[in-house]
N, CA, C and O atoms as CSV, one atom per row, in Angstrom:
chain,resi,resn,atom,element,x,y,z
A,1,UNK,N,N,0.844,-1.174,0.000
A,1,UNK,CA,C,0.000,0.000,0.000
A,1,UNK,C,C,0.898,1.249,0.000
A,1,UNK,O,O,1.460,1.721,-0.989
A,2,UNK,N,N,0.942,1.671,1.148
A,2,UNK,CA,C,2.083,3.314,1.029
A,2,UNK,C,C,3.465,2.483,0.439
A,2,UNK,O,O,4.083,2.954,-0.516
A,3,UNK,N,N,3.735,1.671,0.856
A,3,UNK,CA,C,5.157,1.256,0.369
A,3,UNK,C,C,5.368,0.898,-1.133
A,3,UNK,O,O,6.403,0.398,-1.573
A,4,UNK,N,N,4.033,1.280,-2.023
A,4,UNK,CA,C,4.210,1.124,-3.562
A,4,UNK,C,C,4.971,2.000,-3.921
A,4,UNK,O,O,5.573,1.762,-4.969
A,5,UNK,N,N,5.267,3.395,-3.195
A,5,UNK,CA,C,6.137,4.213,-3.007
A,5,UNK,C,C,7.670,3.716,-3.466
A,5,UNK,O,O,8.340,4.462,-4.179
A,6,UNK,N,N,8.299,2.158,-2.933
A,6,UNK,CA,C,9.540,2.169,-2.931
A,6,UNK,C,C,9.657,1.638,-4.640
A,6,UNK,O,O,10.567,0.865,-4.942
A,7,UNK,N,N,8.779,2.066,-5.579
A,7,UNK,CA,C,9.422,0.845,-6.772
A,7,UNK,C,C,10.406,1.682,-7.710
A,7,UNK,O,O,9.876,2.658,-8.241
A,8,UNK,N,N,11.814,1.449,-8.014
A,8,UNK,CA,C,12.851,1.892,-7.950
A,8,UNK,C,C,12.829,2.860,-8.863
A,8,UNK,O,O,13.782,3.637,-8.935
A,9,UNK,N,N,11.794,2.964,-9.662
A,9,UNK,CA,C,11.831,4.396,-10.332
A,9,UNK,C,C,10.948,5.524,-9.562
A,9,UNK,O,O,10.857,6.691,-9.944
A,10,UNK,N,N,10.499,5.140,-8.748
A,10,UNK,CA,C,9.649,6.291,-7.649
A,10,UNK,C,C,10.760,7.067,-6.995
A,10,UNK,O,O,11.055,8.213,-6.656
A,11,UNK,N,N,11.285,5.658,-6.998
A,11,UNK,CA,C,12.913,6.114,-5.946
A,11,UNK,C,C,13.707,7.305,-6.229
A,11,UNK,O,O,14.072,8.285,-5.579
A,12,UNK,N,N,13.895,6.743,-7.815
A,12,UNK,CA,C,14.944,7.559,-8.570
A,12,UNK,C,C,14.335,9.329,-8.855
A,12,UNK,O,O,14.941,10.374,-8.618
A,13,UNK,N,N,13.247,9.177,-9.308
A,13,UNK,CA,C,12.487,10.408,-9.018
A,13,UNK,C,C,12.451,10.963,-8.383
A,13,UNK,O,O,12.640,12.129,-8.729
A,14,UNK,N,N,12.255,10.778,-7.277
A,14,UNK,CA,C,12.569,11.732,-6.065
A,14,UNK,C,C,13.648,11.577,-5.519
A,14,UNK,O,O,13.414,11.394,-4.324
A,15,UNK,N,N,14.871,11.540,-5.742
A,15,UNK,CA,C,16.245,11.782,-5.584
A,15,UNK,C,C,16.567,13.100,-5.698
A,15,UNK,O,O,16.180,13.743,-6.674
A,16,UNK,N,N,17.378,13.704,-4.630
A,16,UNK,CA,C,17.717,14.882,-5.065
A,16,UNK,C,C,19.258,15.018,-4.111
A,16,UNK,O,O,19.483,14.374,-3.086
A,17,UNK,N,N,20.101,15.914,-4.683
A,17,UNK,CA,C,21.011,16.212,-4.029
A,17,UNK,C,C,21.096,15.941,-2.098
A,17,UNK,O,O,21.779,15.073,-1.554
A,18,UNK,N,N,20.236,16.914,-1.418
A,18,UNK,CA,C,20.334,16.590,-0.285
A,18,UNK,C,C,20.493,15.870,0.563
A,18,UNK,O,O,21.264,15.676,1.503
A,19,UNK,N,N,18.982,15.162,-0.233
A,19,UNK,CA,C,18.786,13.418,0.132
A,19,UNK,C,C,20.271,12.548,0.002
A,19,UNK,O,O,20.694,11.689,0.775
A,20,UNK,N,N,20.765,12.959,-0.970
A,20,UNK,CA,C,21.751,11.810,-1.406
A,20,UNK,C,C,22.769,12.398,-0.302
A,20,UNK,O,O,23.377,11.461,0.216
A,21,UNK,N,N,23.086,13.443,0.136
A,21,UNK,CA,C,23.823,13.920,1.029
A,21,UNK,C,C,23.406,13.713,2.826
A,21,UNK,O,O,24.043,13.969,3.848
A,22,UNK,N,N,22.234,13.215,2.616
A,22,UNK,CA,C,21.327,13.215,4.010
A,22,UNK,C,C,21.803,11.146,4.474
A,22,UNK,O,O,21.872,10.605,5.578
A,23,UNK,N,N,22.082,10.415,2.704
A,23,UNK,CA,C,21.676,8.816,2.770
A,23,UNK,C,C,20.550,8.384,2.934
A,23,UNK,O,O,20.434,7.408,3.675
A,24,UNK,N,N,19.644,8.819,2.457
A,24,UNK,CA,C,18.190,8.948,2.546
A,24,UNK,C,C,17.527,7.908,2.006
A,24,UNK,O,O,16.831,7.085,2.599
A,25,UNK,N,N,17.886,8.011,0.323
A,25,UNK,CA,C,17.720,6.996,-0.259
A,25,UNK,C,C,18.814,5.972,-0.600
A,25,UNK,O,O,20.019,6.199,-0.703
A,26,UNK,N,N,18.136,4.737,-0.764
A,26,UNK,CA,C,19.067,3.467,-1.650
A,26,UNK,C,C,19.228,3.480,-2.617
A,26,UNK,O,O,18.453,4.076,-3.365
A,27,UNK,N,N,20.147,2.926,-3.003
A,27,UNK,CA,C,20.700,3.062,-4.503
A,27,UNK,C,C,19.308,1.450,-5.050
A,27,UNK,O,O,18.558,1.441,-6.026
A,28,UNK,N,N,19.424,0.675,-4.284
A,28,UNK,CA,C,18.819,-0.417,-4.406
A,28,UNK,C,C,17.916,-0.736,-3.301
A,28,UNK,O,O,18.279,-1.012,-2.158
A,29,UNK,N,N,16.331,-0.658,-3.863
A,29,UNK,CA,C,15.390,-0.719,-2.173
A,29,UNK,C,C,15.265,-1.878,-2.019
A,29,UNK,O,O,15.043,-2.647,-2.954
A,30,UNK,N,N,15.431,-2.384,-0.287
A,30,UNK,CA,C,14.931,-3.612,0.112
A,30,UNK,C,C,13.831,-4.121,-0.277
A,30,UNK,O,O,12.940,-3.756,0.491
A,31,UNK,N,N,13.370,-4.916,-1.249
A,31,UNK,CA,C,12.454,-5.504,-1.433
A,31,UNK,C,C,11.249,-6.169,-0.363
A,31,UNK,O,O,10.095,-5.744,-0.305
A,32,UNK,N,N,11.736,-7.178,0.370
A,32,UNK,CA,C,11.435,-7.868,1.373
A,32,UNK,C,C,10.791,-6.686,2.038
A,32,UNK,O,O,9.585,-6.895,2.174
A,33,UNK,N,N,11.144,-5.601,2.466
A,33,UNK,CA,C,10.453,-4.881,3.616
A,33,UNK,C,C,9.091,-4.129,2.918
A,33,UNK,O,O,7.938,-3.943,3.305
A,34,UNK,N,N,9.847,-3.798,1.681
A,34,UNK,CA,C,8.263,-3.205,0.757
A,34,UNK,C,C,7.467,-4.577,1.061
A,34,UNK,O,O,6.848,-4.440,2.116
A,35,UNK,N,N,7.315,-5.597,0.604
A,35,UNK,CA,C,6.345,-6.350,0.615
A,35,UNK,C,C,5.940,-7.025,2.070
A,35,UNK,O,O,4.907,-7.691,2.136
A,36,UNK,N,N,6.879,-6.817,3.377
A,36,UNK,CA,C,6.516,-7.090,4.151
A,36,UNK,C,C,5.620,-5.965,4.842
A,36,UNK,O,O,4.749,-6.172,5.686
A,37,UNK,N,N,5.918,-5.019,4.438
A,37,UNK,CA,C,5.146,-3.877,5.152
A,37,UNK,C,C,3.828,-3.955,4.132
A,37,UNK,O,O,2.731,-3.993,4.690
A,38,UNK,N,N,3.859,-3.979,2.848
A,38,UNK,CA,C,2.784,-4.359,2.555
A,38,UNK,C,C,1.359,-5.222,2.872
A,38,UNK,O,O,0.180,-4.874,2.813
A,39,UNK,N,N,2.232,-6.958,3.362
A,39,UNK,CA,C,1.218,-7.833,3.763
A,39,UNK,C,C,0.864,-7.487,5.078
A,39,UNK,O,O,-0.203,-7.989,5.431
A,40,UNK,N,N,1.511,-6.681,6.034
A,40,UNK,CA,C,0.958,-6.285,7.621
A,40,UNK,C,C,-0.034,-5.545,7.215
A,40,UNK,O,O,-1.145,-5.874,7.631
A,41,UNK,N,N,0.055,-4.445,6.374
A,41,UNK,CA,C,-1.172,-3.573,5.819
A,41,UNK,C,C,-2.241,-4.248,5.111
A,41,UNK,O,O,-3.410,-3.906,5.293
A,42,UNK,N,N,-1.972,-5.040,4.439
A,42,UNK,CA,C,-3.337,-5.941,4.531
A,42,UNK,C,C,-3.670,-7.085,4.930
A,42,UNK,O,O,-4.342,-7.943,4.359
A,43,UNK,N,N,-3.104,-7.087,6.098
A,43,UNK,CA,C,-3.417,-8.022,7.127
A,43,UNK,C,C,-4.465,-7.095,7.797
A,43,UNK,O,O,-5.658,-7.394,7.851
A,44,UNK,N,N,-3.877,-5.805,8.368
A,44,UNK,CA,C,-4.956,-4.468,9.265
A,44,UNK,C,C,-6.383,-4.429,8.362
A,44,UNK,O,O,-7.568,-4.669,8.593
A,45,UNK,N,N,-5.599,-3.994,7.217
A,45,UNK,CA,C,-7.449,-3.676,6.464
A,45,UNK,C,C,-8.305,-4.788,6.434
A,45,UNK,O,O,-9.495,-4.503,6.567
A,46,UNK,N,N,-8.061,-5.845,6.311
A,46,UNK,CA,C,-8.846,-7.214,6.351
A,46,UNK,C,C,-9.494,-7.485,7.495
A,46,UNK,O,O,-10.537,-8.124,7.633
A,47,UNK,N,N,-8.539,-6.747,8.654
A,47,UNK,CA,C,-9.262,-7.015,9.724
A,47,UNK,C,C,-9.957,-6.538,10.275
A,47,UNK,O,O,-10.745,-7.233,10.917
A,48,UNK,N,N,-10.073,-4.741,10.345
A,48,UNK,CA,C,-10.660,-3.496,10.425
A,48,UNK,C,C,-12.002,-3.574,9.508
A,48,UNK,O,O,-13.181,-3.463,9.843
A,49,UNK,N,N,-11.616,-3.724,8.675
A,49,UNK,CA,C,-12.803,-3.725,7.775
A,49,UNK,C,C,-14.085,-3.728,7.881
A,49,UNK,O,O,-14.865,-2.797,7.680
A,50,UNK,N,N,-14.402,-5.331,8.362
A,50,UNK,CA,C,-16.059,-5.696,8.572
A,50,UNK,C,C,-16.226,-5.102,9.995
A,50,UNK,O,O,-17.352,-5.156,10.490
A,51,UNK,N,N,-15.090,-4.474,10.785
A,51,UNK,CA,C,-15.864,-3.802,11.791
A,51,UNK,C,C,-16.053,-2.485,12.057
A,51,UNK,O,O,-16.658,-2.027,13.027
A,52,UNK,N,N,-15.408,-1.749,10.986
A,52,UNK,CA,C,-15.932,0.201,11.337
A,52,UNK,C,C,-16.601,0.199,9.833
A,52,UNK,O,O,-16.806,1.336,9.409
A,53,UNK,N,N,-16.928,-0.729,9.067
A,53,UNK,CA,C,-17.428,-0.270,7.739
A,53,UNK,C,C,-17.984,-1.294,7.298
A,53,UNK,O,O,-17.567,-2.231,6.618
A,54,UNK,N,N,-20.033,-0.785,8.209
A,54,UNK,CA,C,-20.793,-1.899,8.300
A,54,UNK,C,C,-22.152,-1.745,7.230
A,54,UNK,O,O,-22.971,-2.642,7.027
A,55,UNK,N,N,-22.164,-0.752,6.778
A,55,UNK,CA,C,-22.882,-0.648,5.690
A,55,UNK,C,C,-23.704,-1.689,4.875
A,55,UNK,O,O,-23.038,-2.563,4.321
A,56,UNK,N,N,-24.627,-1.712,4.771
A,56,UNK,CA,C,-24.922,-2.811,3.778
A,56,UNK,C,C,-24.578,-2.581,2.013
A,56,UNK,O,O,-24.601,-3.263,0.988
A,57,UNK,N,N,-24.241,-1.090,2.451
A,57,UNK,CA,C,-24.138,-0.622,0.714
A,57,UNK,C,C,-22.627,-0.555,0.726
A,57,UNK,O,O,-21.895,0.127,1.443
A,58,UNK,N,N,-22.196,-1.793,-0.647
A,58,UNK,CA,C,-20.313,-1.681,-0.100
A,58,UNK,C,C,-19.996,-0.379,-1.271
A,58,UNK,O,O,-18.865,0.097,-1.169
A,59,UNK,N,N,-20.757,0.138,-2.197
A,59,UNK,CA,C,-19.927,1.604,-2.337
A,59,UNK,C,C,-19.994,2.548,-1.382
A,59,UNK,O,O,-18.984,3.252,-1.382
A,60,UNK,N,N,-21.102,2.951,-0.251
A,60,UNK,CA,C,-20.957,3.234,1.287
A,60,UNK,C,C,-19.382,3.176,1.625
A,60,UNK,O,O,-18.536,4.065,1.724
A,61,UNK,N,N,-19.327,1.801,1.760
A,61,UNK,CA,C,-18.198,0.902,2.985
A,61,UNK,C,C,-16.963,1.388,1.609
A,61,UNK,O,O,-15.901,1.435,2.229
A,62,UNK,N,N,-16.792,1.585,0.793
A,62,UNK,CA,C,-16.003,1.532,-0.459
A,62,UNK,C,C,-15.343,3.316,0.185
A,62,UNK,O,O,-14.335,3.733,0.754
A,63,UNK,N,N,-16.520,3.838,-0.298
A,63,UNK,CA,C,-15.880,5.493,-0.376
A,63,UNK,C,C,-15.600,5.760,1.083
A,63,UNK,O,O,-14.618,6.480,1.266
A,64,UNK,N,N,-16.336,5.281,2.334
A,64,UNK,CA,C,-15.769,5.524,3.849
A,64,UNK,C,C,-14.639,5.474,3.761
A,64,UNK,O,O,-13.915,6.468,3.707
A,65,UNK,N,N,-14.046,3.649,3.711
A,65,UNK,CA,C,-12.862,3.356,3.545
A,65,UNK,C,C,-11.726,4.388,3.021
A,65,UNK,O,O,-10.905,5.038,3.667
A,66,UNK,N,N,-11.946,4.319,1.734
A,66,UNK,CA,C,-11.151,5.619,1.100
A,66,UNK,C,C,-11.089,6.924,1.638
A,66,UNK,O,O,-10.010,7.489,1.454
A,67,UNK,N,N,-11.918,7.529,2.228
A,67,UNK,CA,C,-12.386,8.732,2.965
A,67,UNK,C,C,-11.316,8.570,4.490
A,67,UNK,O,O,-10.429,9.345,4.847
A,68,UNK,N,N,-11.604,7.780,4.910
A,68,UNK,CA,C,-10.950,7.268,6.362
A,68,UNK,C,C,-9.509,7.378,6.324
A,68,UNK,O,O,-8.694,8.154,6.823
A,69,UNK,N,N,-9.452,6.474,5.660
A,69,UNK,CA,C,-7.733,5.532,5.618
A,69,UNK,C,C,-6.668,6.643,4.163
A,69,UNK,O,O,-5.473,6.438,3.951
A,70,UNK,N,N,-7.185,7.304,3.694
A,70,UNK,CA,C,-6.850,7.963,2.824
A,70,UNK,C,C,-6.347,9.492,3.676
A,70,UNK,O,O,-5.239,10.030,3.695
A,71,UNK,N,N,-7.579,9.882,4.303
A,71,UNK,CA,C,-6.755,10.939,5.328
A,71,UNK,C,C,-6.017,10.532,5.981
A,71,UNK,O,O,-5.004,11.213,6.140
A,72,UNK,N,N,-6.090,9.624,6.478
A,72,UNK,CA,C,-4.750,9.478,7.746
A,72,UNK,C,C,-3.253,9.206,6.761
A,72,UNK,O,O,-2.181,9.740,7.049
A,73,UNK,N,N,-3.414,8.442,5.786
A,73,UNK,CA,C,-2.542,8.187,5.390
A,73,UNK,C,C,-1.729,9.301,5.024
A,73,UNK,O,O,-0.619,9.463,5.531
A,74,UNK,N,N,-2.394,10.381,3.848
A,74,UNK,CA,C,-2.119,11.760,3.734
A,74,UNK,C,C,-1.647,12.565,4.827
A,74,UNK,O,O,-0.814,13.413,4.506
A,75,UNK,N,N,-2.042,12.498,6.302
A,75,UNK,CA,C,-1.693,13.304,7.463
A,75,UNK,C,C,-0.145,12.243,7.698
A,75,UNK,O,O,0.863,12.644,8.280
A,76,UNK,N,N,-0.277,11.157,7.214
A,76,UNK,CA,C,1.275,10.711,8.144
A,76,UNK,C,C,2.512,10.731,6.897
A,76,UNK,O,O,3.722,10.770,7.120
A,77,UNK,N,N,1.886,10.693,5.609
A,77,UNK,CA,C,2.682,10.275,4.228
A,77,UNK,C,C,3.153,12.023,3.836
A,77,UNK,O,O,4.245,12.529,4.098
A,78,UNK,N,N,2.352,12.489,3.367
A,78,UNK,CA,C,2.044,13.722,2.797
A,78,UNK,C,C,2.493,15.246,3.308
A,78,UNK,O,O,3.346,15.965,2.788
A,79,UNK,N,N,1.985,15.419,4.030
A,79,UNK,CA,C,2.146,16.901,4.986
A,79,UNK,C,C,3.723,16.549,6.176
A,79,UNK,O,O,4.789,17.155,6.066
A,80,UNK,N,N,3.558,15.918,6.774
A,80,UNK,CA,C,5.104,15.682,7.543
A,80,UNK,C,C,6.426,15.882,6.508
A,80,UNK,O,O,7.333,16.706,6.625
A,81,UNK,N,N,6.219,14.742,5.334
A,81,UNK,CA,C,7.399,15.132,4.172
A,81,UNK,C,C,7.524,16.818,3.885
A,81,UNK,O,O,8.312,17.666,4.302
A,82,UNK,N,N,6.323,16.872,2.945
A,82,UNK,CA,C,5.964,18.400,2.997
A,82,UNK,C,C,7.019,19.671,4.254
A,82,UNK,O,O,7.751,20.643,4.064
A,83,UNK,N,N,6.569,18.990,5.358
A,83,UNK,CA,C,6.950,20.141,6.224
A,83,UNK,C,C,8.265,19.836,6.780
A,83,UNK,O,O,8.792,20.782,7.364
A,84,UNK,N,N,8.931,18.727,6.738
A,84,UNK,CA,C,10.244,18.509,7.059
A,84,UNK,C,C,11.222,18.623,6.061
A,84,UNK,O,O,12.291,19.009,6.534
A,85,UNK,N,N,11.244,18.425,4.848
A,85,UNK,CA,C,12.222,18.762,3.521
A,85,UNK,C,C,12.328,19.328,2.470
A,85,UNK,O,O,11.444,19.563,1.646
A,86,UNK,N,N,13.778,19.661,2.429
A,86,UNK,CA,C,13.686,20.587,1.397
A,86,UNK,C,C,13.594,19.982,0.017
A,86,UNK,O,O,14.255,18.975,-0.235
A,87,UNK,N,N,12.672,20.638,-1.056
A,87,UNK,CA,C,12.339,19.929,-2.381
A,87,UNK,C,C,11.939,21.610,-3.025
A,87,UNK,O,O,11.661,22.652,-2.431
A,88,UNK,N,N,12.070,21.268,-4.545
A,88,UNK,CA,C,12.287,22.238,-5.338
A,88,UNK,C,C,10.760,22.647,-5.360
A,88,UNK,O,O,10.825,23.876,-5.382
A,89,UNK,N,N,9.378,22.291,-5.367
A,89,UNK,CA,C,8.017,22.474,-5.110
A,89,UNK,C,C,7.242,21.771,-4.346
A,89,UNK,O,O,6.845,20.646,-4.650
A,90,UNK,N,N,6.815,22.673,-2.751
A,90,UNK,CA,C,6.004,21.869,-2.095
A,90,UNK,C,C,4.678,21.963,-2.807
A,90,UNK,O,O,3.955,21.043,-2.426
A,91,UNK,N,N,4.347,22.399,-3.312
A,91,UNK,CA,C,2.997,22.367,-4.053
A,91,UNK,C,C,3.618,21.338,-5.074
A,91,UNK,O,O,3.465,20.196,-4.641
A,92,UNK,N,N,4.067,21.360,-5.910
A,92,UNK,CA,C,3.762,20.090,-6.807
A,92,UNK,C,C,4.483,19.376,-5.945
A,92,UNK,O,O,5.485,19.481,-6.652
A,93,UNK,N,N,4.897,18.688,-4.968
A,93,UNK,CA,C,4.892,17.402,-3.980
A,93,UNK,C,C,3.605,17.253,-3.569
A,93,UNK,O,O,3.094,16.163,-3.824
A,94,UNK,N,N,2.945,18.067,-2.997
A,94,UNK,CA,C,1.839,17.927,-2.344
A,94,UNK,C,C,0.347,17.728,-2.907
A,94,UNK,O,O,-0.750,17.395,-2.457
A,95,UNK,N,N,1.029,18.198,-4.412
A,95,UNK,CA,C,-0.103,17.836,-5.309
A,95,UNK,C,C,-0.225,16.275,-6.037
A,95,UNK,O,O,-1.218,15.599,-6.304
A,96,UNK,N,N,1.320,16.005,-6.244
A,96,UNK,CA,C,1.804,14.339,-6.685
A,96,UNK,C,C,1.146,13.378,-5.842
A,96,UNK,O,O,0.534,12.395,-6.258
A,97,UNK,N,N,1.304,13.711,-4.611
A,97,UNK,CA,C,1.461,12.732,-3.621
A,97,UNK,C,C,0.222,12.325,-3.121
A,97,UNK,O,O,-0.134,11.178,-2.848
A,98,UNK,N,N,-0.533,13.588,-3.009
A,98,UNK,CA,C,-2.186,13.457,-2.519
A,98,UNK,C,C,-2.924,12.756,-3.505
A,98,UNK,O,O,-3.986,12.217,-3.195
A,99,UNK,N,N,-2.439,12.698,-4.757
A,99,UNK,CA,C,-3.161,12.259,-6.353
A,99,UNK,C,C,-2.605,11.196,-6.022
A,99,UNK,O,O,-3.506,10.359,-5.971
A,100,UNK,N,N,-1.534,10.677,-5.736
A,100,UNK,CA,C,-1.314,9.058,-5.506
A,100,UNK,C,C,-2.598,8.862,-4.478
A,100,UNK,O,O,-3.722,8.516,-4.843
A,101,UNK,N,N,-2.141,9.195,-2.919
A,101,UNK,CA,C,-2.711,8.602,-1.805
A,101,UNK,C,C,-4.036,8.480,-2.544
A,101,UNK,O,O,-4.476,7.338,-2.675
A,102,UNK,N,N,-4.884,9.712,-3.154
A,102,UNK,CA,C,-6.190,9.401,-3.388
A,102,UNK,C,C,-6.568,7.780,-4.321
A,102,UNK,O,O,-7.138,6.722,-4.052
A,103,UNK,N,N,-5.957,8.300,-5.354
A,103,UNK,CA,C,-5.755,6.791,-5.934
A,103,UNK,C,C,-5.803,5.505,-5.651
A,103,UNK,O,O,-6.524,4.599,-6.068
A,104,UNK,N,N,-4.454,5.565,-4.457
A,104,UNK,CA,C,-4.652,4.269,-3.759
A,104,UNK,C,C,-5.276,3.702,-3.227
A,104,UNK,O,O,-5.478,2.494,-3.344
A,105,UNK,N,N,-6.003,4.868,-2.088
A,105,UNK,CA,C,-6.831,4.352,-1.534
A,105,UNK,C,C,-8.854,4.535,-1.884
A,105,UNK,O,O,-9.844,4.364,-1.172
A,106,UNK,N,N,-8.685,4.881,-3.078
A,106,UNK,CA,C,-9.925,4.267,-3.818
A,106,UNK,C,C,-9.744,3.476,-4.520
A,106,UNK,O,O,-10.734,3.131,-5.165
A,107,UNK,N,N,-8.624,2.856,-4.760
A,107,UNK,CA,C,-8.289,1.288,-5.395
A,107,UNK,C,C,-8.283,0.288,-4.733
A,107,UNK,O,O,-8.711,-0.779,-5.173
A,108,UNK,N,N,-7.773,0.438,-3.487
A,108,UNK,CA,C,-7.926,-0.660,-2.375
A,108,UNK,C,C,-8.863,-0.994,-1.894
A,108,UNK,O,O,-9.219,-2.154,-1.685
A,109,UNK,N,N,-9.885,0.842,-1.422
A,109,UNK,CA,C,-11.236,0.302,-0.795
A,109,UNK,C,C,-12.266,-0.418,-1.574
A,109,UNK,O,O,-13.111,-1.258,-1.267
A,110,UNK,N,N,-11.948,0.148,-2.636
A,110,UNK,CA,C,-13.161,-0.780,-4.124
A,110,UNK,C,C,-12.595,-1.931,-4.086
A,110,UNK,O,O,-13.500,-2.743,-4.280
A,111,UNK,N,N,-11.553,-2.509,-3.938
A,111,UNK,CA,C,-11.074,-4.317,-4.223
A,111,UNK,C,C,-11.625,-4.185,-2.344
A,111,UNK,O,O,-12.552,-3.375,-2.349
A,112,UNK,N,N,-11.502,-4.425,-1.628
A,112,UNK,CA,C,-11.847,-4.115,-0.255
A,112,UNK,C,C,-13.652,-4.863,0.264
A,112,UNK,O,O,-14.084,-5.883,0.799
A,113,UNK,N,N,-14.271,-3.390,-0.404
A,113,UNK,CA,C,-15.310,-3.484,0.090
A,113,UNK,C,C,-16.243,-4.956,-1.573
A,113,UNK,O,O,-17.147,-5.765,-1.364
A,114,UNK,N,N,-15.691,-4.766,-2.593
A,114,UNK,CA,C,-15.822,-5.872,-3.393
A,114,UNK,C,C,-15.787,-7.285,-2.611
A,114,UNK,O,O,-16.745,-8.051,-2.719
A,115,UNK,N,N,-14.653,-7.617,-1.814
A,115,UNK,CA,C,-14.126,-8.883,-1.600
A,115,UNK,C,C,-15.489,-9.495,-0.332
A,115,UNK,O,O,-16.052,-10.581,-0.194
A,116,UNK,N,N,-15.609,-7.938,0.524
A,116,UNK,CA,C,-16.639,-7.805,1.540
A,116,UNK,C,C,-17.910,-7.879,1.221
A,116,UNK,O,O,-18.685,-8.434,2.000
A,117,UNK,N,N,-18.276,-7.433,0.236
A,117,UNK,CA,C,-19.933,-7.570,-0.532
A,117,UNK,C,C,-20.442,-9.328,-0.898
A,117,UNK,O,O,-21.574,-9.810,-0.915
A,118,UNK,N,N,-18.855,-10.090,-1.208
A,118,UNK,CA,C,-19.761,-11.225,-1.648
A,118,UNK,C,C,-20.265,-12.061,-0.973
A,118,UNK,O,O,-20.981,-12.921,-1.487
C-alpha cells in the first residue's frame, strides 16, 4: 500500500542532491520490507474492515474506507514530508502525492469493500 512508493523508479524520481547527502535513499530498495510492510497492511485492512465499515451498501463501505484511511494516510505520508524537507516544489509534492494517496486508496477500498460484498 504506502510502500508502492519504494518501486525503484519512484525512488529515482525523487532523488535529489540533499537526500543523497542526508543517505536517505538506496541506490537499491529492500524488497522484502516493501512487501513485508505491505502484507501487515493488509493483514490491518482485512481485519478493520467488517468492523468500522458496516454498511450494507459496499460503495458506502467503499468510499468511507477511502475517505478514512486515505486521510490518515495523507496526514502521516504527505504533509510531515511536505513540512520537514527541502524539495524544489512543495505544491507540486503535495499535489503528486495526494493524487497518488487518493488513488490508492480508492483502489484498495473498491477491491476491499468488493471482496466484503460477496
Amino acid at each position: 500500500m504506502c510502500t508502492t512508493r519504494v518501486f525503484v523508479g519512484a525512488t529515482n524520481e525523487y532523488r535529489a542532491r540533499p537526500y543523497d547527502r542526508l543517505e536517505l535513499f538506496r541506490q537499491s530498495v529492500i524488497v522484502p520490507y516493501g512487501f513485508l510492510s505491505m502484507a501487515m497492511q493488509a493483514a490491518f485492512f482485512s481485519w478493520v474492515f467488517p468492523k468500522l465499515f458496516v454498511s450494507p451498501s459496499w460503495v458506502r463501505n467503499w468510499l468511507e474506507f477511502a475517505l478514512v484511511f486515505g486521510l490518515l494516510d495523507w496526514s502521516f505520508m504527505v504533509l510531515p514530508v511536505a513540512a520537514k524537507y527541502r524539495m524544489a516544489s512543495v505544491r507540486g509534492f503535495m499535489l503528486l502525492e495526494s493524487c497518488f494517496v487518493a488513488l490508492q486508496f480508492l483502489v484498495t477500498g473498491l477491491l476491499i469493500a468488493q471482496v466484503y460484498a460477496l
